[in-house]
VMD Tcl script that draws the C-alpha trace (Angstrom):
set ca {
  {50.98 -72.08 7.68}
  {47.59 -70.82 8.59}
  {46.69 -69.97 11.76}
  {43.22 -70.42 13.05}
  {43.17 -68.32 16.31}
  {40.95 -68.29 19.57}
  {41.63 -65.46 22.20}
  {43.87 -67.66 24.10}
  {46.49 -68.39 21.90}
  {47.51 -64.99 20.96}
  {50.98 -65.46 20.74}
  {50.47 -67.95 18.06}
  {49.28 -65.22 15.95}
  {52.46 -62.82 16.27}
  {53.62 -62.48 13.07}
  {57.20 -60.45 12.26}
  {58.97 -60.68 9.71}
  {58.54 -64.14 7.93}
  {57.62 -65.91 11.60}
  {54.25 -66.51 12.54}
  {53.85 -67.43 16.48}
  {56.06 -66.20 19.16}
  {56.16 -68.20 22.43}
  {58.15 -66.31 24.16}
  {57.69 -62.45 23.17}
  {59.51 -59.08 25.29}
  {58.35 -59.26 28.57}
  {56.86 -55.85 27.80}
  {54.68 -56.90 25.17}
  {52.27 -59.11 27.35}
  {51.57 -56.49 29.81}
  {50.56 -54.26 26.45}
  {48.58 -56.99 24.93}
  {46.82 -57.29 28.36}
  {46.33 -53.92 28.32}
  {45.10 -53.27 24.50}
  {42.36 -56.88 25.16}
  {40.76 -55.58 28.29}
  {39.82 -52.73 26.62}
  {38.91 -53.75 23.17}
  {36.82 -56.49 24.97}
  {35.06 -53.84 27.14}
  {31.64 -54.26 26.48}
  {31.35 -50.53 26.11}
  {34.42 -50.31 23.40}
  {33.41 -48.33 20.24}
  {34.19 -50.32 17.73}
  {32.34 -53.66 18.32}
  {33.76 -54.87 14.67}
  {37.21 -54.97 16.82}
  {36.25 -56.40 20.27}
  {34.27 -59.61 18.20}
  {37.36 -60.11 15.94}
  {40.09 -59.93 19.36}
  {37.31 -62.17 21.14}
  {37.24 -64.87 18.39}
  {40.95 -64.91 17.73}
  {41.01 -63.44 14.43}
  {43.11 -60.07 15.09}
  {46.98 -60.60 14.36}
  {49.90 -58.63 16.12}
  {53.55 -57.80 15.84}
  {55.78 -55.72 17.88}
  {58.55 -53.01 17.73}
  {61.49 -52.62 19.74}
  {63.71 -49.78 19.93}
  {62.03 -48.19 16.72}
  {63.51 -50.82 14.71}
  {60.35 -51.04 12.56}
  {63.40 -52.55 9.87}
  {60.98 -56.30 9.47}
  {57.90 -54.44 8.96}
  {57.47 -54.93 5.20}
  {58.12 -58.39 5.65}
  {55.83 -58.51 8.48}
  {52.63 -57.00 6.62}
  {53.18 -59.53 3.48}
  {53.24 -62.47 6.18}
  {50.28 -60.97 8.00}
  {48.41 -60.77 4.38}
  {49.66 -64.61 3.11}
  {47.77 -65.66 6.64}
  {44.45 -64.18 5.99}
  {41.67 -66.41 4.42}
  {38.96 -63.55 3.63}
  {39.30 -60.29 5.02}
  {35.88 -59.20 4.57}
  {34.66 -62.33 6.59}
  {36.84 -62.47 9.04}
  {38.02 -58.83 9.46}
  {41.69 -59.40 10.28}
  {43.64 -56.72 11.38}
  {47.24 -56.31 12.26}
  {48.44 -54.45 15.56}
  {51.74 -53.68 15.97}
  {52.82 -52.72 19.48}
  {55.72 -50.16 19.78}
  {58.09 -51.10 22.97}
  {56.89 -48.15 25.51}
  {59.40 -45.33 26.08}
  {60.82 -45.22 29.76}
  {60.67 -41.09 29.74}
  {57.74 -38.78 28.42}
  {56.71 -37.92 24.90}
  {54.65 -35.24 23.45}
  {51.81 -35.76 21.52}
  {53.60 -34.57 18.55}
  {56.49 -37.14 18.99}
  {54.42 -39.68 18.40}
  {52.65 -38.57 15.34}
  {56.11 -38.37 14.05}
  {57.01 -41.64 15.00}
  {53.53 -43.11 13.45}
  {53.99 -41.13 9.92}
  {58.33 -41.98 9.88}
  {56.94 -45.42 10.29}
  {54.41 -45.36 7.05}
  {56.72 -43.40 5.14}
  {59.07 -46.14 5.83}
  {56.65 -48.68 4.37}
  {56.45 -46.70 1.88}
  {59.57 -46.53 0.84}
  {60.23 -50.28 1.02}
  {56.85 -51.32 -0.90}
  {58.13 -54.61 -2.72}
  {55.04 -54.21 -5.08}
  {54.54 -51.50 -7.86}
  {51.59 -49.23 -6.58}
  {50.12 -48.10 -10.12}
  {47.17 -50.20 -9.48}
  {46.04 -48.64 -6.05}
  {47.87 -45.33 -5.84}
  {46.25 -41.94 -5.39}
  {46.78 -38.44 -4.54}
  {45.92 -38.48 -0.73}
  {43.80 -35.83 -1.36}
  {41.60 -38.32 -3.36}
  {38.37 -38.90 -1.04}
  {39.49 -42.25 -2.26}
  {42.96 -42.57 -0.92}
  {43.70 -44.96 1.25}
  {47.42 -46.06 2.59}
  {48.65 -48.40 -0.46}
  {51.04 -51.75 0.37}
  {51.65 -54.55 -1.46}
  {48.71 -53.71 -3.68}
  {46.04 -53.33 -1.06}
  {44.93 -50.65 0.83}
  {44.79 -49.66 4.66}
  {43.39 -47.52 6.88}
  {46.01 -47.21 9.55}
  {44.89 -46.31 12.70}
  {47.52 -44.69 15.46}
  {46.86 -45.61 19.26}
  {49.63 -43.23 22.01}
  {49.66 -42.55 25.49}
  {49.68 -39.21 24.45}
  {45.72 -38.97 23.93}
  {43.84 -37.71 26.84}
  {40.67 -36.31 25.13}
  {40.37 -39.12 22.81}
  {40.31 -42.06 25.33}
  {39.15 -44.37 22.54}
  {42.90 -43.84 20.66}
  {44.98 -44.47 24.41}
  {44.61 -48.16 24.85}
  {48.38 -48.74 26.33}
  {51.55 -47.54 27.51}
  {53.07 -47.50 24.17}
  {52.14 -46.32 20.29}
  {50.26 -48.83 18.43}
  {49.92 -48.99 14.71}
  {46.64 -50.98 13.66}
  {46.44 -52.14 10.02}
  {42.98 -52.77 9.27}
  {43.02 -53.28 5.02}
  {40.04 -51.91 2.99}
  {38.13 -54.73 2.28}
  {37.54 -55.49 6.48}
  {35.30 -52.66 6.07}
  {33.23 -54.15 3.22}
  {30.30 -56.73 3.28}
  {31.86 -60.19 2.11}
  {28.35 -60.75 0.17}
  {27.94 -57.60 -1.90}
  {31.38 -55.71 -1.82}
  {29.98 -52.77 -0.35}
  {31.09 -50.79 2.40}
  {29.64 -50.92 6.04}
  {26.40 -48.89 6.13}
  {25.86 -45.83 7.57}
  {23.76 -46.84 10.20}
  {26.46 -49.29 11.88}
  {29.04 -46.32 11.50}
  {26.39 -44.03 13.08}
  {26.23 -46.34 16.03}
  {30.22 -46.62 16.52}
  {30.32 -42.38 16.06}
  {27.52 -42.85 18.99}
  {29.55 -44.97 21.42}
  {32.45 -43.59 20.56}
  {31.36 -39.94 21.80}
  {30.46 -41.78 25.35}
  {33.65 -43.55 25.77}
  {35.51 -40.42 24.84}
  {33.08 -38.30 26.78}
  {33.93 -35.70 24.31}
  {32.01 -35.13 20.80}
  {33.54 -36.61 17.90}
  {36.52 -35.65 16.46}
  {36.43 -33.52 13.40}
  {38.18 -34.72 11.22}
  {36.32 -37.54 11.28}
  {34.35 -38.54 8.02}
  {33.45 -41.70 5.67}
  {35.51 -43.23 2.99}
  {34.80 -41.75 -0.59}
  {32.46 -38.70 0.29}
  {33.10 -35.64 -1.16}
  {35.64 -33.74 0.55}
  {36.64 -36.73 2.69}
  {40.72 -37.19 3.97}
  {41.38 -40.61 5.39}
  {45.28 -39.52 6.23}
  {43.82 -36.66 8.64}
  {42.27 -39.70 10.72}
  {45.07 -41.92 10.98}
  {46.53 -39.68 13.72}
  {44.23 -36.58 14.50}
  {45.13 -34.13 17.54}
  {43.72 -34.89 20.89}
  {42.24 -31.56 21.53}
  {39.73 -31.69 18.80}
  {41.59 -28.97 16.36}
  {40.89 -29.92 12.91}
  {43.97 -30.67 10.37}
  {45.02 -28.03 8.36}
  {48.47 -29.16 6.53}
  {49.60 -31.63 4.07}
  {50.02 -35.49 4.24}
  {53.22 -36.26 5.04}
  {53.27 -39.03 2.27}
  {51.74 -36.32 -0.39}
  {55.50 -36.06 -2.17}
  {56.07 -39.89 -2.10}
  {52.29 -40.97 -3.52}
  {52.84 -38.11 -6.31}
  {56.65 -38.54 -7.48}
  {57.85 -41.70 -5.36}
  {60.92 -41.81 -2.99}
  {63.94 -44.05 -3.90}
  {64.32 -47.08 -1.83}
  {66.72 -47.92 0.64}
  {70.09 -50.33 -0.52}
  {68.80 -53.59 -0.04}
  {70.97 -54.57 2.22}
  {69.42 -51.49 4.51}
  {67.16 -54.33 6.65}
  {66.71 -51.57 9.48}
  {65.81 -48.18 10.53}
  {65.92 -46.17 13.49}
  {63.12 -43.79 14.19}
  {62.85 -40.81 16.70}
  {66.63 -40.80 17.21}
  {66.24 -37.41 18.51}
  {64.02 -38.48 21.58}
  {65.41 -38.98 24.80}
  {65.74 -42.90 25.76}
  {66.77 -42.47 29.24}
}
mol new
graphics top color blue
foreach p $ca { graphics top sphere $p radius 0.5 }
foreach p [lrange $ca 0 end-1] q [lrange $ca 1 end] { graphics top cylinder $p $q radius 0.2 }
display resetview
């Protein structure tokens, strides 16, 4: 089934595991969904690529509860099977983590948003020969199911970087490679329509621009040190927690292992 979306029917396009449409989600995930639109929809939000795609119904979204992100796999091959043409219609996928009920540092969350990828990783039904790189590679981009993402990571935990707090909880947004390209010639977004997000993005933020923050394929570029960057403007200086699984691989999980339980260590009172 394909879904063709307005704004209203959102819950239609909740996709997890092999279900697409969700009338009756956690109680917690509307108030986050409410939370996430009104600001994507600002008319002053960055990235106006996202607030026209959530405004015409084209964005799809899943959720996590408990850090059970065990359907995800399944989740991101449904969420691909329902898209027409990503480079028209710039789907994305945002998953919504269920909020914690105690505080986290920022730190806990990046854990919780790289345990997650490695996790997808790890459970990639799809041989990655074709799209795999060292994420060193200016080129790199998160490989799954034979296409690429650039994975953006949303937490409470960002105070500086207003632009990447948009709820109570962590949010994971999938946005594959080719969303960024022109659907007529193939090519990337120009500079000048990145120049004006960088621009808005330094107002919203009130802060200058992070960075880490660079553009896809230029010399020296990471994309993994801009999935989940640190709030107080220090620039990454370690390795990508996936760097040992995108050289060598990491066995997968018995298939009968349908679940897994992140940030066990983190207080759930």
């Amino acid at each position: 089934m394909e879904i063709d979306g307005s704004p209203e029917d959102w819950k239609s396009r909740i996709v997890c595991g092999t279900r697409v449409g969700d009338p009756d989600p956690p109680d917690w995930l509307g108030d986050c969904y409410a939370t996430f639109r009104s600001y994507v929809t600002d008319a002053r939000f960055p990235c106006y690529f996202a607030s026209e795609g959530e405004r015409a119904g084209k964005l799809f979204y899943s959720h996590v509860s408990a850090h059970d992100v065990g359907h995800l796999p399944q989740t991101i091959l449904t969420f691909l099977g329902q898209c027409k043409d990503l480079s028209r219609d710039k789907n994305n996928l945002t998953v919504f983590f269920e909020p914690r009920r105690s505080h986290a540092e920022h730190h806990e969350y990046r854990k919780m948003f790289w345990d997650t990828l490695c996790h997808l990783h790890d459970h990639d039904p799809h041989s990655r020969t074709a799209v795999d790189r060292d994420p060193s590679d200016p080129l790199w981009e998160f490989p799954f199911a034979n296409h690429l993402f650039f994975v953006v990571g949303l937490s409470p935990s960002y105070r500086q970087r207003r632009s990447r707090n948009l709820g109570p909880g962590m949010i994971m947004v999938f946005q594959p490679r080719q969303v960024f390209q022109d659907a007529l010639t193939g090519r990337d977004i120009s500079s000048e329509a990145r120049g004006i997000i960088r621009e808005r993005l330094v107002r919203w933020d009130g802060n200058e621009a992070h960075p880490d923050l660079n553009m896809y394929g230029k010399p020296g570029n990471l994309e993994w040190v801009q999935y989940f960057f640190s709030d107080d403007g220090v620039p990454e200086n370690g390795r990508c927690p996936l760097s040992l699984r995108a050289r060598h691989g990491a066995a997968a999980a018995p298939p009968d292992a349908n679940s897994v339980k992140l940030a066990q260590s983190l207080d759930r009172s």
